[in-house]
N, C-alpha and C positions, 0 to 999 in steps of 0.2 A: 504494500500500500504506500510506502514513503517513499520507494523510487519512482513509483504513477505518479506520483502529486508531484516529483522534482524533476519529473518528464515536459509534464504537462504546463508547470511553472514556467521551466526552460523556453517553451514552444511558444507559450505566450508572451513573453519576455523578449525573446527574439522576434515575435510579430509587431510586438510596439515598436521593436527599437527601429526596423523597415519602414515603418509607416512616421515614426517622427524625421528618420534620412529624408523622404520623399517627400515630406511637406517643408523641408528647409529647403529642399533643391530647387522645387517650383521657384522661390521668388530671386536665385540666382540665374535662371534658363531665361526669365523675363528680364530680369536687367541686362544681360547681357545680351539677348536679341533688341532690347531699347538703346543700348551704346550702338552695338553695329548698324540701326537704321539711323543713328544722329551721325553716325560718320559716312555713311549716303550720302544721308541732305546735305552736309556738307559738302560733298565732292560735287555735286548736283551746284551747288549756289557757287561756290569756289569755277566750274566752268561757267556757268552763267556770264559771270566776273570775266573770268580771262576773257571769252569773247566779246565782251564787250558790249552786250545789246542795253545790261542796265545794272549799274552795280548798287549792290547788297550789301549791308553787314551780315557778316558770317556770324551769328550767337546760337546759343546752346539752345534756345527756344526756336530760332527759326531753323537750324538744322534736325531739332527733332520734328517739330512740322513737316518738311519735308522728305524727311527718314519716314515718317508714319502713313504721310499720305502721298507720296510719291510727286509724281506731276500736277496733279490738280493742288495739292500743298506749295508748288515753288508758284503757280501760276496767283493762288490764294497771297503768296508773299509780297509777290510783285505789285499784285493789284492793290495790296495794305501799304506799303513803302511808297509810294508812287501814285495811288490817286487820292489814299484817304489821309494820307498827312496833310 
């Protein structure tokens, strides 16, 4: 009977200890898929710039705008820096 219960303790013990790994890993997989689309946007606004059609400031807010929502995010920037200042 005392090795069933140190069986079953074990088993259980090792299922929490999976499932707290797995719910700290979530909010690391997010952050780091939100760094790699701000450093998109960035490259996205950074050509923008080099070509020259309308310069940008590069910040952390408008490159994750862009990182998030792609093209319709740089065009969303443009039209904010540019018609509505």
């Amino acid at each position: 009977m005392n090795t069933i219960e140190s069986i079953v303790g074990a088993v259980i013990g090792i299922i929490i200890i999976v499932a707290v790994v797995k719910i700290m890993v979530l909010p690391f997989q997010l952050l780091f898929k939100l760094v790699i689309n701000a450093i998109i946007g960035a490259v996205m606004l950074y050509v923008i710039n080099w070509i020259g059609i309308i310069s940008i400031k590069i910040t952390l807010v408008h490159s994750l705008i862009a990182g998030i929502f792609g093209v319709p995010g740089v065009i969303g920037i443009v039209i904010y820096t540019h018609f509505l200042k």
